[in-house]
C-alpha positions as CSV (number, residue, x, y, z in Angstrom):
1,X,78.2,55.4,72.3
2,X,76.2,57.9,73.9
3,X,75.2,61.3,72.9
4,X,77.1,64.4,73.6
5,X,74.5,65.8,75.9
6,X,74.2,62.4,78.3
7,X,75.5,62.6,81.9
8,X,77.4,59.9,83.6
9,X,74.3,58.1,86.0
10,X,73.5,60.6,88.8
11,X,76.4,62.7,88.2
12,X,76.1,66.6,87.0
13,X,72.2,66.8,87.9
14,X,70.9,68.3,90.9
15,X,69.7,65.8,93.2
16,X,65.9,65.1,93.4
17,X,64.0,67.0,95.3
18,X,63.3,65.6,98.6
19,X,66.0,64.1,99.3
20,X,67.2,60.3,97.7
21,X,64.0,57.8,97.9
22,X,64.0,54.7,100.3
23,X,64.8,51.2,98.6
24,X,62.3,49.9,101.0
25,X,59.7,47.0,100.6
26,X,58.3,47.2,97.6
27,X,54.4,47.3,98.8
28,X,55.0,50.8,100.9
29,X,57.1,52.4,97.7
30,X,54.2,51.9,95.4
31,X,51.5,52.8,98.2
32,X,54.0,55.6,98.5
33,X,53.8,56.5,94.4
34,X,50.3,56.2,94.5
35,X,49.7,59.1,97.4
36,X,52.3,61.1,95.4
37,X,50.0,61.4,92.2
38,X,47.1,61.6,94.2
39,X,48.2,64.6,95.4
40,X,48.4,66.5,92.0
41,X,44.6,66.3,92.1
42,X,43.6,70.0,91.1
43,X,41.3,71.4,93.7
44,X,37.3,71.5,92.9
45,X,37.4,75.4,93.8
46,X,39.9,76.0,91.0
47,X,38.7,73.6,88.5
48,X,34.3,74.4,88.6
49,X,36.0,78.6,88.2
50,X,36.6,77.4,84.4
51,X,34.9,75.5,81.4
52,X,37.9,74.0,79.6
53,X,40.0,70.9,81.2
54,X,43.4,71.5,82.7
55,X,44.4,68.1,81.7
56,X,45.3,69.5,77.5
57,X,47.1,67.4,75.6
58,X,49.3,69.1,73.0
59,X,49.3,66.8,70.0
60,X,51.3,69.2,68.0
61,X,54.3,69.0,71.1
62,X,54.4,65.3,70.5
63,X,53.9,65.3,66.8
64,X,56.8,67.9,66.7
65,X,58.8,66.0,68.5
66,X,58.4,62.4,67.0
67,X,59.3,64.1,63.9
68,X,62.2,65.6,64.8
69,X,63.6,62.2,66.7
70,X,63.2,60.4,63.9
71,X,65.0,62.8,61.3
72,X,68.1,62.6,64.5
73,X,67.5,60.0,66.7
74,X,70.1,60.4,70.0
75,X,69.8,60.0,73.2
76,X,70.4,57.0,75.6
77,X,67.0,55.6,75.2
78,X,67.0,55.6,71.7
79,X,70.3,54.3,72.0
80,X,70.1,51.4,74.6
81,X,66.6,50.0,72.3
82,X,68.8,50.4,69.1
83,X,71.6,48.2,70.7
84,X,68.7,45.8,71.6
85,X,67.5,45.4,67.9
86,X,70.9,43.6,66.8
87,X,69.9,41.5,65.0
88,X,66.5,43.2,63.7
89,X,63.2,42.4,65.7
90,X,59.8,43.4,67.2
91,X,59.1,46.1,68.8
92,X,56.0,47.2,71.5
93,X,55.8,50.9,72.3
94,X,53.4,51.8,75.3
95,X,52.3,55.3,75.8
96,X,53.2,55.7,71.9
97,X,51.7,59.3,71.6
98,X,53.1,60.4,68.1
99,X,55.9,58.0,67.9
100,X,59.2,59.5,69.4
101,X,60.1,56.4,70.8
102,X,59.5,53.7,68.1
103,X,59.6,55.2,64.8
104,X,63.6,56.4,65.4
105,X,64.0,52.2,65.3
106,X,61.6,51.3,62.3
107,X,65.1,50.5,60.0
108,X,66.1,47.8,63.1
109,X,62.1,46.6,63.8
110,X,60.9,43.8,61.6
111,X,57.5,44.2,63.6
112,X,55.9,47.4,65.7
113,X,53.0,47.3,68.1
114,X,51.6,50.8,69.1
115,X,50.0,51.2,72.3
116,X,47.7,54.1,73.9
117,X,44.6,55.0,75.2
118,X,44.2,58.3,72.7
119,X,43.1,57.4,69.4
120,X,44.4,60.9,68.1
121,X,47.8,60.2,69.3
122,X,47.9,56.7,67.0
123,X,46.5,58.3,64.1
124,X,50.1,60.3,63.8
125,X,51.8,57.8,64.5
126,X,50.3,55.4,61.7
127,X,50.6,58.0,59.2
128,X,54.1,58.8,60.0
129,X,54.7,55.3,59.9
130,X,53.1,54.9,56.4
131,X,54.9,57.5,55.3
132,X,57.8,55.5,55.8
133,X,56.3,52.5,54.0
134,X,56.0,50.7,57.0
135,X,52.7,49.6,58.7
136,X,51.4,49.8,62.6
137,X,49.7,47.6,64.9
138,X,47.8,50.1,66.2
139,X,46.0,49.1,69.7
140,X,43.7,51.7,71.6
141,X,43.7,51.5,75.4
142,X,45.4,51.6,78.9
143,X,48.3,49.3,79.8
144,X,48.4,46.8,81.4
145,X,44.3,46.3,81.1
146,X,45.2,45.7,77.2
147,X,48.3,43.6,77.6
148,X,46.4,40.5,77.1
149,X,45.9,41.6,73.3
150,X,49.4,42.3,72.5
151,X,51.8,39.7,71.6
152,X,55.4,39.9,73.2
153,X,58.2,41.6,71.0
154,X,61.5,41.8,71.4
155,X,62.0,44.9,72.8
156,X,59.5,47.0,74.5
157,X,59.4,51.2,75.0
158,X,57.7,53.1,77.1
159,X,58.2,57.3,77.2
160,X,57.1,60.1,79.6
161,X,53.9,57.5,80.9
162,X,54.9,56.2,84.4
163,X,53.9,59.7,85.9
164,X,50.3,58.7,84.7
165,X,50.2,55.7,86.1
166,X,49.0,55.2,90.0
167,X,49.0,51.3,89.8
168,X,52.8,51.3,88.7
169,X,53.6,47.6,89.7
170,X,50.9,45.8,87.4
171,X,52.0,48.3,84.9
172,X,56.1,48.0,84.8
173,X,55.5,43.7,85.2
174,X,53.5,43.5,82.3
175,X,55.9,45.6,80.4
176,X,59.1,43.1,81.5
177,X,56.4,40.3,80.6
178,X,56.3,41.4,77.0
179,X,59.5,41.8,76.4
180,X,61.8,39.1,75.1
181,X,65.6,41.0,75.2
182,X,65.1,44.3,76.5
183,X,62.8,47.3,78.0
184,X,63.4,51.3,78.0
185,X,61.6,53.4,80.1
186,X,61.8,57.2,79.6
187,X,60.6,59.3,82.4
188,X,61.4,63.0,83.4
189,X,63.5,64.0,86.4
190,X,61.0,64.8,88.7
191,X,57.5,64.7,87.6
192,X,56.5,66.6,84.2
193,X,53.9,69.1,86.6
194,X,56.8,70.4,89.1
195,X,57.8,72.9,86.0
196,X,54.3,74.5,86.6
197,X,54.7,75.1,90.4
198,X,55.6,78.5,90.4
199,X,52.5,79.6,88.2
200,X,50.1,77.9,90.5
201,X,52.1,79.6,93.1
202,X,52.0,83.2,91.6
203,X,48.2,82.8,89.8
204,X,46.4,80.7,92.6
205,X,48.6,81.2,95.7
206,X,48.5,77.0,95.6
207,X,51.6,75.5,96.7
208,X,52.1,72.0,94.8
209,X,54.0,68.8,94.9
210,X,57.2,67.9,94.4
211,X,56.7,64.3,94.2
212,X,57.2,61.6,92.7
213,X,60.5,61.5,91.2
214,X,62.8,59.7,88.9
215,X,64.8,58.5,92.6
216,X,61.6,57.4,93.9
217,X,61.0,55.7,90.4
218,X,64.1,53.6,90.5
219,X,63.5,52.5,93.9
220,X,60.1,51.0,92.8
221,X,62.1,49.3,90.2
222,X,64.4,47.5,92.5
223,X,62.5,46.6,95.2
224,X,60.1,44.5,92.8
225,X,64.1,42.4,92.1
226,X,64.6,44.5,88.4
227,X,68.2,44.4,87.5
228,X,68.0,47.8,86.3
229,X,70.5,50.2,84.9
230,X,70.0,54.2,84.2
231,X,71.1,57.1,83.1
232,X,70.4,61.0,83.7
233,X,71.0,63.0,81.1
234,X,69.4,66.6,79.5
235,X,67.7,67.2,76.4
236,X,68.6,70.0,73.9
237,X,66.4,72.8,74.1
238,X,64.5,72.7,71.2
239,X,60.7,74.9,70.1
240,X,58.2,72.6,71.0
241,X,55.1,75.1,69.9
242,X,54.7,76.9,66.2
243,X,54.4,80.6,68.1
244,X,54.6,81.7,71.4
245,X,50.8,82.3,71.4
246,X,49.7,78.5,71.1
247,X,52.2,77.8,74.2
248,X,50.1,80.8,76.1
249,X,46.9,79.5,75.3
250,X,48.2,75.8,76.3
251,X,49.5,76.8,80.1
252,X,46.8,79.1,80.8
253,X,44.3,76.7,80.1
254,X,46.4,74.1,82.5
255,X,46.4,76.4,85.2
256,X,42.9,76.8,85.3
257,X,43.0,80.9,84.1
258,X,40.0,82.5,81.8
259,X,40.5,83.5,78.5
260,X,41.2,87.1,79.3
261,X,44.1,86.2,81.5
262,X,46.3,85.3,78.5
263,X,48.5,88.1,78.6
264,X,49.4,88.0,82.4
265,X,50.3,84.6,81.7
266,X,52.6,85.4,78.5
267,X,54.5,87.6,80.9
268,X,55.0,85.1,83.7
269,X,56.4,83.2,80.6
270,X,58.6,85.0,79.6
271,X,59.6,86.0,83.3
272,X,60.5,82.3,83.7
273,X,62.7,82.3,81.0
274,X,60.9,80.9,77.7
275,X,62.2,82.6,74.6
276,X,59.1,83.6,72.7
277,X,61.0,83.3,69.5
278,X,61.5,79.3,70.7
279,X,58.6,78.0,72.8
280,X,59.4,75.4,74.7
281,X,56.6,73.0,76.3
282,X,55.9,73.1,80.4
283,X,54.1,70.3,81.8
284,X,55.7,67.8,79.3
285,X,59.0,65.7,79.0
286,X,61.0,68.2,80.6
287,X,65.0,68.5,79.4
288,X,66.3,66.6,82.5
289,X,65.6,63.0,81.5
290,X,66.0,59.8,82.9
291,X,66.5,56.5,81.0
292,X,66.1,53.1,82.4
293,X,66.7,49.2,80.9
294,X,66.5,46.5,82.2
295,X,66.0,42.9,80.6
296,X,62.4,41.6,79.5
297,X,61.2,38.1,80.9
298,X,59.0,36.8,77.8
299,X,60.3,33.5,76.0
300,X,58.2,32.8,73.2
């Protein structure tokens, strides 16, 4: 059954910017995916103005959120891997960050695998894990050039990655490859960024991309002969950040701003709708989802 806030596939969401992506050969979609990312590339102008990296990762978003999916797990994806662990089995989770995908499914997985390339990321997952009396194959590194490590589980997650991924058809074939019954794939709308476009806009006069997109996604998916199914749906809003200060600090360090332009940046918050009293991430998972399944090709 799925969860009050899921939306019948591609109905009651806006369509994707730029129109509906081509199922065309599946050589020119990926070329296609690849351009797309490249072109979030921050330009060296903006970037050598500042000391700290625009590319933060907000531990405390995902560790948040890992916690509160597993104390209510909903959602399709959490519902379509939980449908795939009856009976109980293995599970692989790629991208793991803190856990939001995998550790909702711990009383259905008789095995779980961890996967990602930050070391910080596993460490919260394998003590939330432990605190559950359960223990983590924990593996550090990027998928697919670890897959050869990993055994094959029954079902296999993967959450808010593909956007970091340029190589995407190595990537999504090694994920079906390790998957014996079923894979989920979690992605946002249109890619995590776009919510940041009208701050580079109004701080740097720097008009970004609109692409990729869950559309463009999908067609990937099909043109490399996936059986795929999929849903749209939207995320409660929830407070991703402690206080409304943390989320300042966070954007105004990914928009490539100096310290001293915090406050300008609070108010361009706030003019875009955040509730201080509620901070909600930008430049993360976003509230318009997309879930994707499709069957796994491992045997053993």
């Amino acid at each position: 059954m799925l969860a009050d806030d899921a939306l019948p596939a591609d109905e009651a969401v806006p369509p994707d910017q730029g129109g509906p992506a081509d199922h065309g050969d599946a050589a020119a979609l990926l070329a296609r995916w690849r351009d797309d990312l490249a072109a979030w590339a921050i330009p060296e102008h903006i970037t050598s103005a500042v000391t700290e990296s625009p590319w933060v990762l907000p531990a405390q978003v995902f560790a948040r959120r890992a916690d509160r999916l597993s104390a209510d797990p909903s959602g399709p994806s959490f519902e379509q891997a939980w449908a795939a662990l009856d009976p109980p089995g293995s599970v692989l989770d790629v991208g793991s960050g803190a856990g939001a995908a995998c550790l909702p499914l711990i009383p259905r997985a008789t095995a779980l695998t961890a996967v990602d390339s930050d070391n910080r990321m596993l460490g919260l997952l394998a003590d939330r894990a432990r605190a559950r009396g359960v223990r983590v194959r924990c593996i550090a590194g990027s998928w697919p050039q670890v897959a050869p490590q990993v055994a094959v589980a029954d079902v296999v997650t993967c959450h808010h990655v593909v956007y970091n991924v340029p190589d995407l058809g190595p990537f999504i074939s090694a994920l079906t490859d390790h998957a014996r019954r079923r894979v989920v794939v979690e992605a946002a709308r249109t890619h995590p960024l776009t919510s940041l476009n009208s701050l580079w806009l109004k701080f740097h006069g720097l008009v970004r991309p609109d692409r990729p997109t869950g559309a463009d996604l999908l067609a990937i998916l099909r043109s490399m002969g996936l059986d795929v199914e999929h849903r749209y749906w939207r995320r409660p809003g929830e407070g991703d950040y402690p206080s409304f200060a943390e989320l300042v600090n966070v954007t105004r360090r990914r928009l490539c701003l100096p310290a001293g332009r915090e406050a300008d940046v609070a108010a361009a918050l706030v003019a875009e709708g955040i509730d201080p009293d509620r901070p909600a991430d930008l430049g993360s998972s976003g509230r318009d989802v997309l879930t994707i399944w499709w069957n796994g090709s491992a045997k053993n």
